[in-house]
N, C-alpha and C positions, 0 to 999 in steps of 0.2 A: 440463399434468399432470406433476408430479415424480415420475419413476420410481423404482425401486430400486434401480437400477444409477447414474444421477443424484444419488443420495441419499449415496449412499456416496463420488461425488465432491467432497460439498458441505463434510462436515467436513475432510478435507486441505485442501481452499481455505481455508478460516475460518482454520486453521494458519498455513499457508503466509501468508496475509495477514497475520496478528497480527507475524508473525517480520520480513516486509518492512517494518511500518512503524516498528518499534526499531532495523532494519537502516538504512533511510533518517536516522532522525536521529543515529546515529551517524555516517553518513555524512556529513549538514550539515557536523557538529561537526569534523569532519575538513578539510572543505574551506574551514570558515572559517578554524581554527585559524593557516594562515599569515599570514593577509590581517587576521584582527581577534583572534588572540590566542582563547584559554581562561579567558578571566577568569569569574569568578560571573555577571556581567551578562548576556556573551553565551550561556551556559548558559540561565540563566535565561528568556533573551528565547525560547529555541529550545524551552525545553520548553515553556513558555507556549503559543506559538505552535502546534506539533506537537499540545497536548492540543484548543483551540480547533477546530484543523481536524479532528481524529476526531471531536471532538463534532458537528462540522457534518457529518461524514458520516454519524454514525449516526442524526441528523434525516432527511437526504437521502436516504438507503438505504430508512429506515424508510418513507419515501410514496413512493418508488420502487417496493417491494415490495410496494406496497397497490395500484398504481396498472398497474404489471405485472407479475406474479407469473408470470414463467416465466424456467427455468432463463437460457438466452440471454442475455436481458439479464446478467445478473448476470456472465457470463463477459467481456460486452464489455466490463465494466466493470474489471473486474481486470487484460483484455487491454491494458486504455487506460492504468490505473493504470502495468502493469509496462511500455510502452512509453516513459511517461512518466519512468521513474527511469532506464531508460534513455538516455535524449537529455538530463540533468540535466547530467554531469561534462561534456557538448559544450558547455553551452548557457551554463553557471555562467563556463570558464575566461575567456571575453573579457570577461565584467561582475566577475568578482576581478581582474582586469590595470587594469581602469578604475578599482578601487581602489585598488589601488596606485600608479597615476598621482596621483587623489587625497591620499595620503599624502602625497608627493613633495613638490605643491605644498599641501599645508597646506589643501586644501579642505575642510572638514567637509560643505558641501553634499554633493558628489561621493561624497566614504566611506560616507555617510550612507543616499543614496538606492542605492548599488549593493549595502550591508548587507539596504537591505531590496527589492531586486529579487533578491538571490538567497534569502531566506526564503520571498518567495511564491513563486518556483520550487518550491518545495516541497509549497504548499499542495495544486495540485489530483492528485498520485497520495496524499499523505495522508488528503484530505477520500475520494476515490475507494476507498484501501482503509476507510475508514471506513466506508462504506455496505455494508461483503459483510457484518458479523456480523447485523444486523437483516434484512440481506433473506435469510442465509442460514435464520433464525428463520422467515421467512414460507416460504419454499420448505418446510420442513422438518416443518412446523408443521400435525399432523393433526386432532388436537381439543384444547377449549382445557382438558381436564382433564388432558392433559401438557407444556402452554405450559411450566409452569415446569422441567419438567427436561428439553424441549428449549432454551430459554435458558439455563440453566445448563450446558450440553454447552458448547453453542456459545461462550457465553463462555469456558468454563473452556481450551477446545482454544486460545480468541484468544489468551487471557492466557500460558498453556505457548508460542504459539509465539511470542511478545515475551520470552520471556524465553530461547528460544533465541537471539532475536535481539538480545540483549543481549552473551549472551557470545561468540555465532560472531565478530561482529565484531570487537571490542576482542583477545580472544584467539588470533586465527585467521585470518581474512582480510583485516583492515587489514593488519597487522604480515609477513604474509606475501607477498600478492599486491598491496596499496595499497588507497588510498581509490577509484579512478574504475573499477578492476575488481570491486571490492565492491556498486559501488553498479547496478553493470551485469550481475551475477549476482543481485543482487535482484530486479532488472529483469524479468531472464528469466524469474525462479519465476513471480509474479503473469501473467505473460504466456502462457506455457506452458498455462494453463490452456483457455487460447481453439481449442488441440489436441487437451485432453483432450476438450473438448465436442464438438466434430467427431467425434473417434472413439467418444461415444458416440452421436451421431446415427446413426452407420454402423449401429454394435451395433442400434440399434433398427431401423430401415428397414425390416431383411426380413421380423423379425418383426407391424411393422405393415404390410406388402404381404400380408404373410400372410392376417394377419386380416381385411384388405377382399377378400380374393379369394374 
């Protein structure tokens, strides 16, 4: 049962979500940019790529949230998500160095496969924040004569915070603090959340010891 006080945490996450996952691929875009250039192609491959995996997330989310409908879930999910982007700039720099060996000696193979080992490093906190807006729809979701303007919330808040995460980055924390501290403060948002939910188990407890007693 989605409380009140739950309720009210679900649309900052849907935000805070939407903002990480335009903050991630501005991130890719950064970290390939030494190793494979800013050309249209590689743009192209990455937003390709970046839409493919929300769309599978919002599949996944969506019978996730039919299948378990309570808050919890959905926080571990975020928590996995921002853990995930997290451990990305550790995880990317030894497979961009194998590129660049690649380069060196003229291997296509080698450039090739390490292009696309660090793309799908991307995929599962992408595909992951892509399941919070449909399951935050199901947590959120009281009867279905307000479906439509609980999904239009919750989109409208994803979409606002992708588009802060469009410019925080480009304008703000690439250029100021780098690409691997950017991508490690995105981290923490989506992750963070895994605390808010704890502190609102707390908030609840007493009140339900209360009520069984």
């Amino acid at each position: 049962m989605t409380t009140a006080f739950s309720r009210r945490l679900l649309l900052p996450l849907v935000f805070i979500s939407g903002m990480a996952s335009l903050g991630i691929e501005f991130g890719a875009s950064r970290l390939l940019a030494p190793y494979f250039g800013t050309s249209l192609y590689v743009w192209g491959v990455l937003i390709g790529l970046v839409l493919v995996y929300l769309s599978a997330g919002y599949v996944i989310g969506g019978r996730l949230a039919d299948r378990y409908p309570r808050e919890e879930v959905l926080y571990q999910i975020t928590a996995w998500a921002g853990l995930w982007i997290g451990i990305i700039p550790l995880i990317s720099y030894p497979i961009l160095l194998a590129s660049q060996q690649g380069f060196k000696e003229l291997s296509v193979g080698l450039v090739a496969g390490t292009l696309f080992a660090v793309v799908i490093l991307f995929a599962a906190p992408v595909v992951l924040l892509g399941c919070v807006s449909p399951f935050a729809i199901r947590l959120l979701l009281r009867n279905v004569e307000t479906g439509g303007n609980t999904a239009g919330r919750v989109y409208a808040l994803s979409t606002a915070g992708s588009i802060l995460g469009t410019f925080l980055p480009v304008f703000w924390f690439i250029p100021t603090y780098g690409t691997r501290p950017t991508l490690e403060g995105f981290g923490l948002r989506p992750g963070s959340s895994r605390l808010r939910s704890g502190s609102s188990c707390t908030r609840r407890s007493p009140r339900t010891a209360t009520s069984r007693s």
